[in-house]
C-alpha positions as CSV (number, residue, x, y, z in Angstrom):
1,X,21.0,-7.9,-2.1
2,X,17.6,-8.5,-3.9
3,X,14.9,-5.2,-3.9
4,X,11.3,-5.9,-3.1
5,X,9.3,-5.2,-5.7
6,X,6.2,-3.0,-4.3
7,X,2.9,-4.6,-4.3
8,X,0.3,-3.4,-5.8
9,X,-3.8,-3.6,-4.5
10,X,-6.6,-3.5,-6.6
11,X,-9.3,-2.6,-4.5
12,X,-12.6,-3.5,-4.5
13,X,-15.6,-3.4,-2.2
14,X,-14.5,-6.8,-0.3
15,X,-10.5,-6.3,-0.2
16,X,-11.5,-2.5,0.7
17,X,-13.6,-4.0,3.4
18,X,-11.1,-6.3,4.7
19,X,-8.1,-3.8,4.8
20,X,-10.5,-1.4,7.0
21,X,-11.6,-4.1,9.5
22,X,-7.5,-5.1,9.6
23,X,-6.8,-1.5,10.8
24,X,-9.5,-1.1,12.9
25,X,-8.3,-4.5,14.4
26,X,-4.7,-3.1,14.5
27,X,-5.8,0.3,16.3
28,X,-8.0,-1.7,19.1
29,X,-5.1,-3.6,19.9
30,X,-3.0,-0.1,20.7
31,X,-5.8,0.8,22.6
32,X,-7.3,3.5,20.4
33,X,-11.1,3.0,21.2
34,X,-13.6,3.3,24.3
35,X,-15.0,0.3,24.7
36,X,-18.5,1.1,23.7
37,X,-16.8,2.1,20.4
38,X,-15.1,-1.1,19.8
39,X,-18.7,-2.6,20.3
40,X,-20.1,-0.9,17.4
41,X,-16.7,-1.5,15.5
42,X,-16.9,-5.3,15.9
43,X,-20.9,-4.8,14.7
44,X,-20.0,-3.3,11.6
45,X,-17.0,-6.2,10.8
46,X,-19.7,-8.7,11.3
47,X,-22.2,-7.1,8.9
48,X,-19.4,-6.6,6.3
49,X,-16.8,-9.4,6.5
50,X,-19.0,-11.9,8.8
51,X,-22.6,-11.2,7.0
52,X,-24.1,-11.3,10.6
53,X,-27.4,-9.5,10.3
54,X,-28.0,-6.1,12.3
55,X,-31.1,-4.1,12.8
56,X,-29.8,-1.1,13.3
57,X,-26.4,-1.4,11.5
58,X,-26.8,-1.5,7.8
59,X,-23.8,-1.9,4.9
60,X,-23.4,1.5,3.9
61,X,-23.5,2.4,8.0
62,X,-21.1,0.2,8.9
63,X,-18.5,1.4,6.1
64,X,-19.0,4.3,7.5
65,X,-17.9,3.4,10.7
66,X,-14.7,1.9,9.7
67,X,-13.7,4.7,7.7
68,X,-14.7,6.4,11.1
69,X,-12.5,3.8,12.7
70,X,-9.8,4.0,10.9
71,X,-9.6,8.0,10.9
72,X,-9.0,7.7,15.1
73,X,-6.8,5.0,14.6
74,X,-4.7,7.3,12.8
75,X,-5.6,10.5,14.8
76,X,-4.1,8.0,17.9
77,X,-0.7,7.3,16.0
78,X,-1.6,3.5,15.2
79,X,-0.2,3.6,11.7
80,X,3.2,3.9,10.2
81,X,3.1,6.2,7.6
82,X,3.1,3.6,4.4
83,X,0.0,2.1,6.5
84,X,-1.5,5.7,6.8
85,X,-1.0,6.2,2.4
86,X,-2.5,3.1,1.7
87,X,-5.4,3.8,4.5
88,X,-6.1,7.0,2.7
89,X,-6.5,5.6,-0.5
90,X,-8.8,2.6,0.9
91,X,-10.8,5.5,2.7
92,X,-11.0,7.4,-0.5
93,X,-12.1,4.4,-2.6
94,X,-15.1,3.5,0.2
95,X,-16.0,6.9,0.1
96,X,-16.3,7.4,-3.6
97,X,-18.6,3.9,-3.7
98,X,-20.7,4.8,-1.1
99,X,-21.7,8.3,-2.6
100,X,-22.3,6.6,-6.1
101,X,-24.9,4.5,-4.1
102,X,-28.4,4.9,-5.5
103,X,-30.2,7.1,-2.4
104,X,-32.7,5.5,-0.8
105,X,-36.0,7.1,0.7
106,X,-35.7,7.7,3.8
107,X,-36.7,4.8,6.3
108,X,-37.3,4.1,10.2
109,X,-33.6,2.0,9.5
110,X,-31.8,5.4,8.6
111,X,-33.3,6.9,11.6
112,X,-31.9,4.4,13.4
113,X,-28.7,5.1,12.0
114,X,-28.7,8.4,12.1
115,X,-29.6,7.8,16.5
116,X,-26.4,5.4,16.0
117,X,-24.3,7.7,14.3
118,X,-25.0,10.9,17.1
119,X,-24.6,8.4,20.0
120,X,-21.0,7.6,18.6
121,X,-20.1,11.2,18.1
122,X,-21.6,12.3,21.6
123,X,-19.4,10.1,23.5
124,X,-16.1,10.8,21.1
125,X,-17.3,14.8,22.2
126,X,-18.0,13.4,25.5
127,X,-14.4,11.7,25.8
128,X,-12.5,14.4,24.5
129,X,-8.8,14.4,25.9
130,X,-9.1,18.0,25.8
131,X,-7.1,19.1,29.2
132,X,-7.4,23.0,28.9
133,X,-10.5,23.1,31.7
134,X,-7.8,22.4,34.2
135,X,-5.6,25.4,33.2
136,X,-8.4,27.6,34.9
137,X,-7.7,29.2,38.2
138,X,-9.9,27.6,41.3
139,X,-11.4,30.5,43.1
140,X,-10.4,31.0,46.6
141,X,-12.7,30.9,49.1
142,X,-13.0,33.4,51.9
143,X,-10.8,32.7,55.3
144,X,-13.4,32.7,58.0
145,X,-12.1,34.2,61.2
């Protein structure tokens, strides 16, 4: 019986990049995202991986939104749990890059991104699977005689 030796990942921004959009990719295919969400999923990839220019999706945005991605991938079950360790450490790594990214003034792109960014969280708030409303009693109405 031969042991596998572990593998071991030096990230960097592209192999970080990739692993994200692989998840993502993994968690759309167990159903994890509203279809308006995959949308600006598939955006971001493109920008990142496929260099397909955006106007209202811009690098740091679109890491973001895969670390986004991945964190309802995982908040949906999508992952085994070695997936999950090494997607933490990815997230982490992104993370850490994009807040040792010179700041920028802020331009009509951010703004964009920022509209971007509050339409995504409106409809996650929007979709919530929250079923609790339905625990409250209907009120009776009056028998009419």
């Amino acid at each position: 019986m031969t042991t596998q030796e572990p593998s071991v990942i030096t990230l960097d921004n592209q192999n970080s990049v990739r692993i994200l959009s692989q998840y993502v990719e993994l968690a759309q295919q167990k159903g994890a995202y509203l279809l308006n969400e995959a949308e600006i999923l598939k955006r971001a990839i493109d920008l990142l991986i496929n260099n397909v220019p955006d106007h209202e999706i811009n690098e740091t945005l679109a890491k973001n939104l895969l670390i986004q991605g991945v964190n309802k991938g995982q908040k949906e079950g999508c992952y085994t749990l070695n997936d999950a360790s090494l997607l933490c450490k990815v997230v982490q790594f992104v993370g850490t890059s994009l807040q040792n990214a010179v700041p920028q003034q802020e331009t009509q792109q951010e703004k964009v991104q920022e509209t971007v960014q509050e339409t995504v969280q409106e409809t996650v708030q929007e979709t919530s699977d929250d079923l609790s409303d339905l625990a409250d009693p209907i009120p009776l109405k009056p028998k009419e005689v």
